[in-house]
C-alpha positions in Angstrom: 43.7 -49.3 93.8 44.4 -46.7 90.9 41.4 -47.9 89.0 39.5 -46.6 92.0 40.9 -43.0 91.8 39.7 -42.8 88.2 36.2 -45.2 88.6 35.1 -43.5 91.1 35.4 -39.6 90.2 34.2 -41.3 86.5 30.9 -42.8 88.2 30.1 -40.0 90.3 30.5 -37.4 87.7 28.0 -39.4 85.4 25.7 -39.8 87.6 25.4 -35.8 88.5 25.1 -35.9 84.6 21.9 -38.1 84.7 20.6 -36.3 87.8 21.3 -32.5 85.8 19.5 -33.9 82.6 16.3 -35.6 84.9 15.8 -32.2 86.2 16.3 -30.5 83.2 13.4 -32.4 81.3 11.3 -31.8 84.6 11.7 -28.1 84.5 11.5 -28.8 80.6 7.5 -30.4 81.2 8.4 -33.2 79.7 6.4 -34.9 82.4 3.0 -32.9 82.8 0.9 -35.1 80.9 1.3 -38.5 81.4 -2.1 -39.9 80.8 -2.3 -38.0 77.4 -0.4 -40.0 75.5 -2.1 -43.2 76.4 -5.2 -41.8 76.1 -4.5 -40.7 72.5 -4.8 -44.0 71.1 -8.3 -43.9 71.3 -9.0 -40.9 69.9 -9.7 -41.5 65.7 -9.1 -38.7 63.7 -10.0 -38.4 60.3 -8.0 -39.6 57.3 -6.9 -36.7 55.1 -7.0 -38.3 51.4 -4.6 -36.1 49.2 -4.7 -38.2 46.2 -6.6 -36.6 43.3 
């Protein structure tokens, strides 16, 4: 029963962790462009050859 009053408080404190970070990275815009980055793969770019 006293692991409860300490799991409990633990869990529900991490959790409004996780929730404070996913909402953080939304305002953030780390999820406005989903289709980019799969979509970049196919675009070719051209090789920059530094070598002398």
């Amino acid at each position: 029963m006293n692991g409860l009053l300490v799991l409990i408080p633990v869990a529900l404190g991490l959790g409004l962790i996780g929730l404070a970070a996913f909402f953080w990275s939304l305002r953030g815009g780390q999820f406005d462009d989903l289709d980019g980055a799969a979509l970049r793969i196919f675009v070719e770019e051209e090789e920059e050859d530094d070598t002398p």
